[in-house]
N, C-alpha and C positions, 0 to 999 in steps of 0.2 A: 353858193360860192363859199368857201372856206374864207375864214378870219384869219389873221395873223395879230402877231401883240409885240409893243413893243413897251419896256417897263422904265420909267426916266426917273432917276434922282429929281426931287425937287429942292434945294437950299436955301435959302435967303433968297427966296422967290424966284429963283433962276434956275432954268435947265445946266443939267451938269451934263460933259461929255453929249454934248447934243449933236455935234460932227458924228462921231461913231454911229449915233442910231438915226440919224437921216440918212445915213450911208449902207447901212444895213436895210431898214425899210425899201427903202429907192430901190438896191440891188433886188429882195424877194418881189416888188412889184413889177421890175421888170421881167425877170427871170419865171413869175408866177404868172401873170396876167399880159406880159409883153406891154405894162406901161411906161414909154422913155422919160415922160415927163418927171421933171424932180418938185418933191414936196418937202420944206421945212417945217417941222413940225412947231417949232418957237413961233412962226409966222401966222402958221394955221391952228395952234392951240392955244385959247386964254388962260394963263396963270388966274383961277380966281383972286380977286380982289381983295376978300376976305379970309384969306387960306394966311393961315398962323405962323410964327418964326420959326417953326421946328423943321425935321427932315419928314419929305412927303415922298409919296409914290404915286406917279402920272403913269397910269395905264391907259399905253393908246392902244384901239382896236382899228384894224384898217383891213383894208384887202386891196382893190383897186384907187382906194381913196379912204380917206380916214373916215370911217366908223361912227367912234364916241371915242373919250377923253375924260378918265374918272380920276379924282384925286382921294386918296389916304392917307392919313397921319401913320408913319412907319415907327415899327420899331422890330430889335434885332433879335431873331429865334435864338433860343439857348439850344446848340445842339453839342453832344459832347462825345456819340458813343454814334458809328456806322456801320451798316451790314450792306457787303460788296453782296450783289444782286448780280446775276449772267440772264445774260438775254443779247443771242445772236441776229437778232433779229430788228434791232431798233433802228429808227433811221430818225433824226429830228435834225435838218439839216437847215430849217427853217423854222421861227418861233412860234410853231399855231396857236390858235387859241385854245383847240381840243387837246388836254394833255389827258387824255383816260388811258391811255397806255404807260403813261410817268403814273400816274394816280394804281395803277394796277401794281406797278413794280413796286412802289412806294407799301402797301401792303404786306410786302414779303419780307419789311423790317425787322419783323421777328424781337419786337423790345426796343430795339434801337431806337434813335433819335431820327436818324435820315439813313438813305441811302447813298451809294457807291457805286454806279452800272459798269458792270465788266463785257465786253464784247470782244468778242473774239480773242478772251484774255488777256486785253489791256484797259487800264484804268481809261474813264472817259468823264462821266459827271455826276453830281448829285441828282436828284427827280426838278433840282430848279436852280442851280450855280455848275458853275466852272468850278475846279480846284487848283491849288498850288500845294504844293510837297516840298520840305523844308529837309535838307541834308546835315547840316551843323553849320553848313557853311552859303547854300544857294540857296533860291526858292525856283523849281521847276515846276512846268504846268506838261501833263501829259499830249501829246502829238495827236490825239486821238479823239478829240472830244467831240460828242454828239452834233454841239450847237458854239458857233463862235462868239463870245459874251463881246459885249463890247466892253468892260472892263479888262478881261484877257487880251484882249487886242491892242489897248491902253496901254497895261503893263508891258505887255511884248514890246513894243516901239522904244516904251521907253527906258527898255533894258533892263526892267524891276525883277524879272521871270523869263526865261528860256525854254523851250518845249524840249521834249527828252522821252523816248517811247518808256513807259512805264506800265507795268505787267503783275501780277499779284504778286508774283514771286520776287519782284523787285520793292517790295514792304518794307521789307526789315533793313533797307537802306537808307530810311526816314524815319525824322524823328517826331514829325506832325504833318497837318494837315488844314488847312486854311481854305474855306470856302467864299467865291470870290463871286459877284455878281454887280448889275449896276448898281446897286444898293448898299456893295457890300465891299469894304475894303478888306486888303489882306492885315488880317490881325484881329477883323473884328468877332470873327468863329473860325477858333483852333479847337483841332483835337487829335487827342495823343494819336499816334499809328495804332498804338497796341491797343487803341479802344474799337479798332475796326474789324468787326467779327467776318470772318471768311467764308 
């Protein structure tokens, strides 16, 4: 049976945005295994006891039911320079656990820091975030993305970001580039457009 993952800020000992990813879980378990049943993962995962004031990373593995539950002391990639990757072919419509097809494209960085997946010649994600694109004036998140973050979905609601089909050749209408994930807010990895190799 295939794993799914779902990856939870931990801060001052508390799940952040834990509505979004019990709702995301819940949906793949139903929609994957036909389980109606709901699981809170706050209910069903101990915060260790002993886990430090800092920001952590709760990786749940589930599939029909939860798995395991790892914690991580987190900290933020320095990434500054992208190479858009094309690949028609992707589908990650769900968080698996197996990313060796992300882990494959992620090789074709060519120097770069991270990747860009281009499909069907619209921008979609990095090999492990959402993105936001900074106009001078908006922050847009591309209509197209591989996988629904629950941070993207966050900012969507709360009007931070608006989706916008964006295409390579729609580049040079931004001025940066913010990679967005549960982990990750917008601000915390920028990088110029002009540093995104084609």
């Amino acid at each position: 049976m295939c794993h799914l993952i779902e990856t939870i800020k931990v801060s001052g000992k508390q799940f952040l945005n834990i509505a979004c990813h019990n709702g995301r879980m819940n949906h793949a378990r139903l929609k994957l295994f036909g389980n109606s049943d709901k699981i809170d993962i706050a209910q069903s995962v101990r915060i260790p006891a002993d886990l430090g004031e800092g920001v952590y990373k709760c990786t749940v593995t589930y599939s029909r039911n939860i798995v395991k539950a790892e914690f991580s002391l987190y900290s933020i990639r320095k990434i500054r320079s992208l190479k858009a990757v094309h690949c028609n072919s992707i589908e990650y419509e769900y968080k698996y656990a197996d990313r060796s097809l992300l882990n494959s494209l992620l090789q074709q960085r060519m120097g770069c820091d991270e990747i860009i997946i281009v499909k069907d010649g619209k921008l979609t994600d990095t090999s492990f975030s959402n993105i936001i694109l900074y106009d001078g004036s908006n922050w847009v998140t591309p209509d197209t993305p591989l996988l629904k973050g629950t941070k993207r979905e966050k900012l969507l609601r709360e009007g931070f970001i608006s989706e916008a089909s964006v295409s390579m050749s729609d580049l040079n209408k931004f001025d940066k580039v913010s990679l967005i994930n549960s982990m990750l807010d917008p601000g915390d990895i920028i990088a110029d457009c002009r540093n995104i190799l084609a």
